[in-house]
C-alpha positions as CSV (number, residue, x, y, z in Angstrom):
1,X,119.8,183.7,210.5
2,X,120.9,182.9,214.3
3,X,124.5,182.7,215.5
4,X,124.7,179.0,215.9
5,X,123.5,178.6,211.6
6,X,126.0,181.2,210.7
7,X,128.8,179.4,212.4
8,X,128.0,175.9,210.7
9,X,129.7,175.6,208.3
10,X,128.6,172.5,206.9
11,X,125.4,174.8,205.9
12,X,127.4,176.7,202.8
13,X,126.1,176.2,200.5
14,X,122.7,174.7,201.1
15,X,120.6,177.7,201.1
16,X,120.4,178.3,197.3
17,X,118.3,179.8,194.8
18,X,115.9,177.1,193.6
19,X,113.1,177.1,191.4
20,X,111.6,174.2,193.3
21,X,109.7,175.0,196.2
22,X,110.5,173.4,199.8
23,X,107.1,172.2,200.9
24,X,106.3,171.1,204.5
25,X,102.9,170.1,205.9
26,X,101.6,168.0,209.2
27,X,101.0,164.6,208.2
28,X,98.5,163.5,211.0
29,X,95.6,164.7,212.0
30,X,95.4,167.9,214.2
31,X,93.9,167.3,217.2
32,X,95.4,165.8,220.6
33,X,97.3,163.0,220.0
34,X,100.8,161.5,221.8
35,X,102.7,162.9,218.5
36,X,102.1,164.7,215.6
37,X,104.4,164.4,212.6
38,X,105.5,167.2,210.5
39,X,107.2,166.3,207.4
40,X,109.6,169.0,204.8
41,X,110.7,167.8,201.8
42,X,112.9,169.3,199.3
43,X,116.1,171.3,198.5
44,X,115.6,173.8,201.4
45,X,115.0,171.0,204.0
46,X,118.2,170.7,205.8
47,X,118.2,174.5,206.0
48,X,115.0,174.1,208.0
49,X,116.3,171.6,210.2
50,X,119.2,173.6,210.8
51,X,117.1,177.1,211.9
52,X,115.0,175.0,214.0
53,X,117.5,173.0,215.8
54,X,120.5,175.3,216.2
55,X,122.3,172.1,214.9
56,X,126.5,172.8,214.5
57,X,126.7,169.3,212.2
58,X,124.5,167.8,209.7
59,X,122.4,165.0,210.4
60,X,123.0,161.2,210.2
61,X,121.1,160.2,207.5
62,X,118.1,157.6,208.6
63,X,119.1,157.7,212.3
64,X,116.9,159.1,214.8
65,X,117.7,162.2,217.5
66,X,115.9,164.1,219.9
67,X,116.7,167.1,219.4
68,X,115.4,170.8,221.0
69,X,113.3,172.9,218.5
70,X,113.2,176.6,219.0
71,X,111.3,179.4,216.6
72,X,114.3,181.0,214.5
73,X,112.9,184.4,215.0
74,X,111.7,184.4,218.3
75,X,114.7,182.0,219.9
76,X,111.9,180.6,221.7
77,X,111.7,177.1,222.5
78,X,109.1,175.2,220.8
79,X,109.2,171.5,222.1
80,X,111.5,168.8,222.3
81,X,111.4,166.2,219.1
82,X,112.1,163.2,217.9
83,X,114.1,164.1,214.1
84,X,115.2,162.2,211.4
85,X,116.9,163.4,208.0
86,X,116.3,161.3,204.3
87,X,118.9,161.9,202.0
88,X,118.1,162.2,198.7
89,X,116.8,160.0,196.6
90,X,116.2,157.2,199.2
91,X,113.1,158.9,201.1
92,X,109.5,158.5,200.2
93,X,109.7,161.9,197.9
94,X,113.1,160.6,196.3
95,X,114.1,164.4,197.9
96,X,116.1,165.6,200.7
97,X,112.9,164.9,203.7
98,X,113.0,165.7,207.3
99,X,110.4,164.5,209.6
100,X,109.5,166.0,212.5
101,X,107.5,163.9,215.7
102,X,106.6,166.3,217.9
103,X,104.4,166.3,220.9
104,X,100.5,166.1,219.5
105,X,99.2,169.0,221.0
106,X,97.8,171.9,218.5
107,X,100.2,174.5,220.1
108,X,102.9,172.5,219.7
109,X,102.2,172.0,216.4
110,X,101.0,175.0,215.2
111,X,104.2,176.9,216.9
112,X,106.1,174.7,214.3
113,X,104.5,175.3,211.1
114,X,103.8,178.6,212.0
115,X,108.0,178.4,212.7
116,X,108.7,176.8,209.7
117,X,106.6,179.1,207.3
118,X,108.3,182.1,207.9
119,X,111.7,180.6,206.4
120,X,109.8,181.3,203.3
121,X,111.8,183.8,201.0
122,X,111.5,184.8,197.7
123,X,114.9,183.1,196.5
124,X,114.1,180.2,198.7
125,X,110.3,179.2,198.6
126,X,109.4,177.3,201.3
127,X,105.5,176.7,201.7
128,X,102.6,174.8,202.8
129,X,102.4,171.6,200.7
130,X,98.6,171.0,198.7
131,X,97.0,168.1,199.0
132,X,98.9,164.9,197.8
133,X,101.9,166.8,196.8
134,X,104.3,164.8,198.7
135,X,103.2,161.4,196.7
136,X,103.4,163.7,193.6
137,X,106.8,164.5,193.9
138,X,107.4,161.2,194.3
139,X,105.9,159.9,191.4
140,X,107.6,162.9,189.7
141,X,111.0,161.6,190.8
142,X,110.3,157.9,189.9
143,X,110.4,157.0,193.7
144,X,106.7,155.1,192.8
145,X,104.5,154.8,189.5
146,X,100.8,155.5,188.9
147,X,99.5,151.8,190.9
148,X,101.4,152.1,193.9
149,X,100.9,155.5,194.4
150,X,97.3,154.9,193.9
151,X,97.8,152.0,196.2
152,X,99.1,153.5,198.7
153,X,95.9,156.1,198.6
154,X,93.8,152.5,199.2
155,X,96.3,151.6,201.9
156,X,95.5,155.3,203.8
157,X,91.7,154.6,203.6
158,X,91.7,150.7,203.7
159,X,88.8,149.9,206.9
160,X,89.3,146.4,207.3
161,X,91.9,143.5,206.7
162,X,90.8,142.4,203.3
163,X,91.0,145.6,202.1
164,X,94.5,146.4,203.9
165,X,95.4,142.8,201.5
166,X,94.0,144.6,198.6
167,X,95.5,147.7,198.6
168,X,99.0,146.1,200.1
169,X,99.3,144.6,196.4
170,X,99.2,147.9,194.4
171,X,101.2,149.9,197.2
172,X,104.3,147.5,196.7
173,X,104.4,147.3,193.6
174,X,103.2,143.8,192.5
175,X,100.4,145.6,189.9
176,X,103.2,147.4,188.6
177,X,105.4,144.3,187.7
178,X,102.3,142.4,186.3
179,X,101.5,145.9,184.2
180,X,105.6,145.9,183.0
181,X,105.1,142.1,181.8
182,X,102.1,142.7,179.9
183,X,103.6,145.8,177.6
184,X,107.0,143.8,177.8
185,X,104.6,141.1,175.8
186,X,102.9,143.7,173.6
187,X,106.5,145.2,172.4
188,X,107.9,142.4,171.6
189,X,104.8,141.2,169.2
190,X,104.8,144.8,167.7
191,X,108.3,144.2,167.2
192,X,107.6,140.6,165.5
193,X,104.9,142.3,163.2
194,X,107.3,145.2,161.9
195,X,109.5,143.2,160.9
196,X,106.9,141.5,158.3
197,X,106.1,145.2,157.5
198,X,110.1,145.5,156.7
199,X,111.5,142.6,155.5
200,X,107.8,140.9,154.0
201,X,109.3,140.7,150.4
202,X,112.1,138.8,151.9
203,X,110.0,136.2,153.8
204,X,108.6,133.4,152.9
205,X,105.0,133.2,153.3
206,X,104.8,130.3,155.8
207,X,106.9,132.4,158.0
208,X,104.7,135.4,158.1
209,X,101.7,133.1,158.9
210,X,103.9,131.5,161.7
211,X,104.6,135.1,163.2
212,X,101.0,136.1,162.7
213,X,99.9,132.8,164.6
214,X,102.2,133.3,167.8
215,X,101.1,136.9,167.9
216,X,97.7,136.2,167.5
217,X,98.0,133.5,170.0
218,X,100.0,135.8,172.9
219,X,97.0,138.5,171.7
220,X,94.2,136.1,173.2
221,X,96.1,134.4,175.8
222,X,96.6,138.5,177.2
223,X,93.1,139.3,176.5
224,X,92.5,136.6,178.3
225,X,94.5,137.4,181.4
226,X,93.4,140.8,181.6
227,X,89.6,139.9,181.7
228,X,90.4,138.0,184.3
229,X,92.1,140.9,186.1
230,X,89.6,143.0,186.0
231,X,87.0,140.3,186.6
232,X,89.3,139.8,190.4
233,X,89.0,143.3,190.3
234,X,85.5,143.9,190.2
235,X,84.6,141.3,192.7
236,X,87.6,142.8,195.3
237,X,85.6,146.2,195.1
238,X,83.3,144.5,197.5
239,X,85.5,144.3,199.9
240,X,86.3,148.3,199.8
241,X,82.6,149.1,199.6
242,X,81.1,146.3,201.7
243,X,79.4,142.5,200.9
244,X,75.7,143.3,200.9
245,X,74.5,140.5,203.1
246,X,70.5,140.6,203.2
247,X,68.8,138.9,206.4
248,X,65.4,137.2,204.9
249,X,62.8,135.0,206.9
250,X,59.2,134.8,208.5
251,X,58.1,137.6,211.5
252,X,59.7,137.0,214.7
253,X,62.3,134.4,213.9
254,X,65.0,136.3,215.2
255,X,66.4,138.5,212.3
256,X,67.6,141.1,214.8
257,X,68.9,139.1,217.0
258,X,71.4,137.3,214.4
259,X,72.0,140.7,213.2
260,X,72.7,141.8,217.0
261,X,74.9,138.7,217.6
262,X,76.8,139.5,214.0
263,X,77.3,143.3,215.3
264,X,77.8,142.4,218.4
265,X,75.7,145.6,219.7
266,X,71.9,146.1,219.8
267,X,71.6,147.5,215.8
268,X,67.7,146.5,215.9
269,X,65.1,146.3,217.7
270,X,64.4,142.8,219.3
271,X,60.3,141.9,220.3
272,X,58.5,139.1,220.3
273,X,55.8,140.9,218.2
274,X,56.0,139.6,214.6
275,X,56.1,142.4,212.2
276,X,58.7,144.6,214.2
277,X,61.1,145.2,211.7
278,X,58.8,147.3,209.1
279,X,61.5,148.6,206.8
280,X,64.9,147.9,205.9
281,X,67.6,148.5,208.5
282,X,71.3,148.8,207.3
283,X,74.3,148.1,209.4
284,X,77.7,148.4,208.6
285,X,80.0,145.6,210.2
286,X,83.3,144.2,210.3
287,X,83.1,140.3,210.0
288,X,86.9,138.6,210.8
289,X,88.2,141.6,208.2
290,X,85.6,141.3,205.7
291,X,83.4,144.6,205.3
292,X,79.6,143.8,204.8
293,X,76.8,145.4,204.7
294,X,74.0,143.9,206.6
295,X,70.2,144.3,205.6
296,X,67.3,143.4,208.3
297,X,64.3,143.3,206.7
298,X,60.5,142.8,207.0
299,X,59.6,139.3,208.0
300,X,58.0,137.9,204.6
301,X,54.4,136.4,204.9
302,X,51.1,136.7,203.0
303,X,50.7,139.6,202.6
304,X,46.8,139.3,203.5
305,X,47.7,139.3,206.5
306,X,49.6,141.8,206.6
307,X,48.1,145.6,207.2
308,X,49.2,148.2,204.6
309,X,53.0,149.5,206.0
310,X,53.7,145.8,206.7
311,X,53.1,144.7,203.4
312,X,54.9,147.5,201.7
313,X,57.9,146.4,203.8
314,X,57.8,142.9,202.8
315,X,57.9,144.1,199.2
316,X,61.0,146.2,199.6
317,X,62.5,142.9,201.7
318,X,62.1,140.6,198.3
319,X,63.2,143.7,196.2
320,X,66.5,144.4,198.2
321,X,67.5,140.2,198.6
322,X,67.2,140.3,195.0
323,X,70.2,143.1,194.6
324,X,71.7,141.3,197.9
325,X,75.3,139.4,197.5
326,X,74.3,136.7,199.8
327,X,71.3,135.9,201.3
328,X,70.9,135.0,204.9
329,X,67.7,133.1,205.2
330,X,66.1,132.7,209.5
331,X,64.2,130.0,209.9
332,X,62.8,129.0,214.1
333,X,63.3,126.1,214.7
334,X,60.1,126.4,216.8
335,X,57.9,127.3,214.3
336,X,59.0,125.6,210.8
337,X,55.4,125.7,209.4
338,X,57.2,127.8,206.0
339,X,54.5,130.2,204.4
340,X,54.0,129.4,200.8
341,X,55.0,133.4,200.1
342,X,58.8,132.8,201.8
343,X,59.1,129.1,200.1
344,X,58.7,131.0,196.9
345,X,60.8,133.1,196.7
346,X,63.7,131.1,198.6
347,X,62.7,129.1,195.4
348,X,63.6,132.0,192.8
349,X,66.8,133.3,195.3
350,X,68.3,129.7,195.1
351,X,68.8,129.9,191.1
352,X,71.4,133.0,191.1
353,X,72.1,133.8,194.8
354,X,74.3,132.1,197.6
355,X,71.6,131.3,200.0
356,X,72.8,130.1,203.9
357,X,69.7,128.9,205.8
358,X,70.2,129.8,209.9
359,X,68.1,127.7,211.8
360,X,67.8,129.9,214.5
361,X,66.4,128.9,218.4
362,X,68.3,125.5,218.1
363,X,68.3,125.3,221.7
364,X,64.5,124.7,221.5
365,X,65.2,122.0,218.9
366,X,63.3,118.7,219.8
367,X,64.3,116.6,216.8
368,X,68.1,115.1,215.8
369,X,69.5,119.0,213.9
370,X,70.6,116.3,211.2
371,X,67.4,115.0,210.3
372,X,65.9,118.5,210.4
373,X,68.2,119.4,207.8
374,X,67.9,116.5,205.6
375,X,63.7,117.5,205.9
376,X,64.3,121.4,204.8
377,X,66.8,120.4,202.6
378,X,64.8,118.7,200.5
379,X,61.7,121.5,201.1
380,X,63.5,124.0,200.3
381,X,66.0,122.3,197.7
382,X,69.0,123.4,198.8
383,X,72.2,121.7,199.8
384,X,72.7,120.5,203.2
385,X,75.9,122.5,203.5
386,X,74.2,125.5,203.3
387,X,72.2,125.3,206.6
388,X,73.6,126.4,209.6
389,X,71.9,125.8,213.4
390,X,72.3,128.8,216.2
391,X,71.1,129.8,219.4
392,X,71.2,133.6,219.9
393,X,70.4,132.6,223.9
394,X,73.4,130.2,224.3
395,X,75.5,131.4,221.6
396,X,75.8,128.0,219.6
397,X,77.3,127.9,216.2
398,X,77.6,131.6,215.9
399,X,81.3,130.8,215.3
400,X,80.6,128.7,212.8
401,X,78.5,130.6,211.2
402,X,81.4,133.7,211.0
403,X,83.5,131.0,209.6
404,X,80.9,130.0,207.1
405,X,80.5,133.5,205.8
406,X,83.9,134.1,205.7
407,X,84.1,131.2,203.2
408,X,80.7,132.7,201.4
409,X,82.7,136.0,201.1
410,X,85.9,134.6,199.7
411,X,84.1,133.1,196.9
412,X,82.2,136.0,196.2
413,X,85.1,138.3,195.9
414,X,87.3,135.3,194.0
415,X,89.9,135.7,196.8
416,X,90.0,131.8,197.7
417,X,92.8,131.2,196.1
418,X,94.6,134.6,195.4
419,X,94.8,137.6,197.5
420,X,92.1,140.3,196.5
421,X,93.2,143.0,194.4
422,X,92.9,146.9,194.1
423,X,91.4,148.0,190.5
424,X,90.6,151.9,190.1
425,X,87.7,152.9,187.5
426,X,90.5,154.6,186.1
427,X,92.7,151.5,185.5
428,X,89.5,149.5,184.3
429,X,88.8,152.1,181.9
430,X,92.0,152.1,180.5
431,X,92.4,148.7,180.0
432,X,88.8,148.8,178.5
433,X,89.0,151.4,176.3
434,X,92.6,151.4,175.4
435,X,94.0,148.0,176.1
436,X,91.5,145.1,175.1
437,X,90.4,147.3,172.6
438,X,93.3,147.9,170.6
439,X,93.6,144.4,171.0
440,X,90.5,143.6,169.2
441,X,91.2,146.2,166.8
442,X,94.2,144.1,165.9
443,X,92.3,141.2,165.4
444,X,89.9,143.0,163.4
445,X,92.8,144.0,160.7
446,X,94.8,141.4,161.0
447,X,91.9,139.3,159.4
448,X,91.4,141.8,156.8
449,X,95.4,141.4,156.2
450,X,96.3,145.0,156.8
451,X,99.2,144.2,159.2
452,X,100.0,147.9,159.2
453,X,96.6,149.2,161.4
454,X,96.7,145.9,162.7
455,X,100.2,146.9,164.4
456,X,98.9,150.5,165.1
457,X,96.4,148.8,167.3
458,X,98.9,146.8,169.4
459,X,100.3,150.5,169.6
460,X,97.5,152.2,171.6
461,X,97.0,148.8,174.0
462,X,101.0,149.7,175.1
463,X,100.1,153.4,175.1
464,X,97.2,152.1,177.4
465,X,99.4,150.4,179.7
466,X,102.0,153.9,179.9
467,X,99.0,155.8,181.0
468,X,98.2,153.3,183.7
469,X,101.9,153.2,185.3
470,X,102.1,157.2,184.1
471,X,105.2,155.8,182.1
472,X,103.6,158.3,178.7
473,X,103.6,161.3,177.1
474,X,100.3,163.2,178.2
475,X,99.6,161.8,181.3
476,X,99.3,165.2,182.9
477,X,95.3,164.9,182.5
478,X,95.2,161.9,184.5
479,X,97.5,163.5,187.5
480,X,94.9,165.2,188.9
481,X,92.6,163.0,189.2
482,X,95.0,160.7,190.8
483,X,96.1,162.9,193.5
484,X,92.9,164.8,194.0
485,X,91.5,162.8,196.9
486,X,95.0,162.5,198.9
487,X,95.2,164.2,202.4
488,X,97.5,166.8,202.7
489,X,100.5,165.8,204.1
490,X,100.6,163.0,201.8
């Protein structure tokens, strides 16, 4: 111990046996940066701080210092920081925390841990945290439940604004108050039930039917709700793994090119030879926040006249708009002569697809654009609102057509009127296989009149819930799985 930490004396005391480790760990990424952030949480923390700062007082809680950082063996000095102490239990481990910012180079950094690390002792462990330890003590100390910790994981990897929304939810905790209200519901009609299991030879028949009704009735309207839930859910997973977005059309009507203009970089090749595109091209992009997926494919014509690699490609193009989410349909406007093979299958698209016609080339357009859609509307049978005219040379309506699929996206991902939400596979298992079931379970006996099982079930849908917010015995198993793909540091 230096000079200056054996002279504090506001350090008694704080070096103490403790079974809990001290861990520490860089919570950025090393590589050259402005700052790197090294954080050290638990009950050895301040006796870090103090070895690496020489410090003769403690630490204002939550305020900011720049302080000197030298290496408590060497006396060397390290780098100049920025420092700030969380008092226990308001910091993000609900422990005594200490971040350090320091300069981002790797020497710098690794001077620091490598500073820090040999504090360890065998009375007073001090070592390199594991991956998602941090958020595990924090769940550990009640500082955050299962949702928002797994939120917060969604917030880390979260790659465009609608996912950001998504994860935003779970991470502050409004999953965890809509969770609390449904097993706040489930109690109290497991409480209405035992009492007919207690006091049934005292109650009037028409009274147990009136408290089987309301329970039955809350029972359905929570089904109800949760579907619902998990339906949002679903549908917001699209925006975490991308809106598939499949361009379909004739050879040479400017596929690439939307798909260029969309990316706003050259993703495909661009020729005036029809049949370019021969297979499908992929490109990930970032549309106003929205994630998507977007699928060039083959120009669809007959296939007779089409050689053998064409063809094949054309297959795969009808195939993949098929599994598509929405279906971008180019159409010249130059060249509207629509082969019977396209018109087709437009035809069988339209019946369970979002289909948005682009009449591309509009600068070339030689008759009034609204009678050219009231023509192809009634062609192709589609509604006028879903065609949209652009010129790829002068950039008309390409902003209308972002807006357009902006508006296609919210309605596939049900987030017109409610923000999207984040829902794990293993939150939609549980309230599969726990939750609704137990629910139907209860229905199931409660028609049979065994109110006792029927009870029972309402017991594993709230046990369902516990294992969600990790607010139940045995959750251990699920820990792991939860904190598995957290960064270290984290």
């Amino acid at each position: 111990m230096s000079r200056c930490g054996r002279d504090a004396s506001w350090l008694r005391g704080i070096r103490h046996s403790s079974h809990l480790s001290t861990i520490y760990a860089l919570s950025t990424h090393m590589s050259r940066a402005a700052i790197g952030v090294i954080r050290v949480s638990g009950p050895q923390s301040l006796y870090v701080l103090s070895q690496l700062t020489r410090a003769r007082s403690p630490p204002r809680p939550r305020y900011a210092a720049v302080k000197k950082l030298y290496s408590p063996q060497s006396q060397q000095l390290l780098d100049e920081a920025l420092v700030l102490f969380f008092e226990n239990p308001k910091s993000y481990t609900a422990e005594d925390l200490v971040e350090l910012h320091v300069h981002g180079g790797t020497a710098v950094i690794q001077a620091v841990l490598k500073a820090i690390g040999a504090l360890h002792t065998a009375e007073s462990p001090i070592r390199y945290a594991e991956a998602g330890e941090f958020s595990r003590r924090a769940f550990s100390n009640g500082r955050f439940d299962l949702t928002e910790i797994e939120g917060i994981r969604e917030l880390i990897d979260a790659e465009t604004e609608s996912a950001r929304v998504a994860a935003v939810n779970s991470a502050t905790g409004s999953n965890k108050l809509l969770f609390h209200e449904w097993r706040e519901r489930l109690v109290n009609d497991v409480g209405m039930l035992t009492a007919i299991i207690d006091f049934a030879e005292d109650t009037e028949i028409e009274d147990i039917e009136k408290i089987y009704s309301k329970v039955n009735e809350d029972i359905t309207k929570l089904e109800s709700e949760i579907e619902t839930y998990l339906a949002r859910g679903e549908r917001s997973e699209l925006l975490l793994k991308g809106i598939k977005v499949i361009l379909l059309g004739p050879p040479n009507a400017g596929k690439s090119s939307i798909l260029n203009k969309l990316a706003r970089t050259e993703a495909a090749i661009v020729s005036d030879i029809a049949g370019t595109t021969r297979d499908v091209i992929n490109v990930p992009l970032n549309i106003k926040g929205y994630k998507v997926v977007v699928g060039d494919t083959a120009g669809i014509r007959d296939t007779s006249k089409a050689d053998k690699i064409e063809a094949e490609g054309i297959k795969r193009a009808k195939d993949l708009s098929e599994k598509g989410d929405l279906v971008l349909v180019i159409l010249p406007v130059d060249d509207l002569e629509l082969d019977a093979e396209l018109k087709q299958h437009i035809d069988e698209l339209r019946s369970n697809k979002d289909v948005v016609v682009v009449l591309n080339k509009c600068d070339l357009l030689q008759e009034p654009e609204s009678e050219l859609i009231k023509r192809l509307s009634s062609e192709l049978k589609l509604d006028p609102e879903s065609f949209i005219a652009v010129s790829c040379l002068t950039e008309l309506g390409l902003e209308e057509l972002s807006e357009s699929l902006v508006q296609k996206f919210k309605q596939i991902s049900l987030t017109e009127n409610n923000d999207p939400i984040v829902v794990t596979s293993r939150v939609r298992d549980i309230l599969l296989y726990d939750v609704l079931f137990g629910m139907s379970e209860f229905k199931k006996f409660k028609d049979l009149d065994d109110v006792v099982i029927a009870t029972d079930s309402l017991q594993q849908s709230i046990e369902g819930i516990g294992k969600i917010t990790g607010e139940t015995v045995g959750v251990e198993e699920v820990l792991g799985v939860v904190f598995s793909n957290f960064c270290v540091g984290k």
